[in-house]
N, C-alpha and C positions, 0 to 999 in steps of 0.2 A: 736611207738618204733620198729627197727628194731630188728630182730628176733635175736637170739645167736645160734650160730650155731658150733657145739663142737665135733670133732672127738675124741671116747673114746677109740677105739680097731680099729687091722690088723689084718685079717688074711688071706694073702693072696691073692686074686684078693676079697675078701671080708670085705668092711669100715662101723661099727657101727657107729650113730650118736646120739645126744641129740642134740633138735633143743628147745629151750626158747622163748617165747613169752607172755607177760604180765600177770607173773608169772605159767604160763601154761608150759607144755616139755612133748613132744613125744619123740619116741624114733624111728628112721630111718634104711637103710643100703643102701647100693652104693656097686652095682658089677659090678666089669669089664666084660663085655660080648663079647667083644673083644678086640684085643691085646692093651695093652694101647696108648690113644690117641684115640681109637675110642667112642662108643657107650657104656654106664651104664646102669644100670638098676636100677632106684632108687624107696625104696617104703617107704613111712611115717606114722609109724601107730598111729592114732590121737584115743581120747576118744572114739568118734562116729564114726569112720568110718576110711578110711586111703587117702590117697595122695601121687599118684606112678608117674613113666611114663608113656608114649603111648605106651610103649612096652606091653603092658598090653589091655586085650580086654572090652571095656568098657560094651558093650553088652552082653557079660559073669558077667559084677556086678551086672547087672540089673536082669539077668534070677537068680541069687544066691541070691539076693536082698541086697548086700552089697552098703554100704555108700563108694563110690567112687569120688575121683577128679583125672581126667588124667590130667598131665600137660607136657608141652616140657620144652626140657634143661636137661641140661647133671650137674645137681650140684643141692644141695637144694639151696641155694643164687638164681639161677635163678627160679627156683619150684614158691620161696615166691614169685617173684616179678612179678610173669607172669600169665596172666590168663588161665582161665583152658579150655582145649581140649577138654573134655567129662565131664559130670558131670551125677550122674546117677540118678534115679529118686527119692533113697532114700537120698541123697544130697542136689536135689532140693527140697525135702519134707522138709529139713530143713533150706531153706530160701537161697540156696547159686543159685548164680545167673554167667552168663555167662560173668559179666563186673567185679566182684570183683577179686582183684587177690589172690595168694597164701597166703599171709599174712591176708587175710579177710576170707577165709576159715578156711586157720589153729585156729582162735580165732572161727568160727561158731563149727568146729570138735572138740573143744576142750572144750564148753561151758559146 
């Protein structure tokens, strides 16, 4: 099932989300970090853990020991369908792997 993906709030270079998936919802945001049309900064905070950009240092989730998935792509649509950049070690402790995409995390984060 592809994910539902729901803008609920503006404010200003700052977009809250609801992202749905097989009965499951996180809740996300997307900031503009430069002028529009460029680069976001998106982070998704899941049951277990969250699912951001690369903007983000994956080697800082690991020393904090946060459940981390970095992914590319400037939108969650691209997030779900893409595999993940960095995965941290307490991510891979829960069984998510470097081939699964966004969509196969987001149901492991959220089990």
């Amino acid at each position: 099932m592809e994910p539902i993906i729901e803008k609920i709030a503006q404010h200003g270079p700052l977009s809250v989300y609801t992202v749905r998936q097989d009965g499951e919802v996180a809740y996300g945001t997307i900031t503009e970090c430069d002028p529009p049309g460029g680069k976001n900064f998106l982070c998704l905070r899941c049951k277990k853990g969250f699912m951001a950009c690369r903007l983000l240092n994956g080697e800082m989730a690991n020393q904090i020991g946060s459940n981390a998935a970095l992914f590319a792509g400037s939108s969650f649509e691209l997030m779900m369908g893409n595999k993940p950049a960095f995965l941290s070690d307490g991510v891979r402790a829960l069984g998510a792997t470097e081939e699964m995409t966004g969509r196969e995390i987001f149901r492991l984060l959220n089990d």
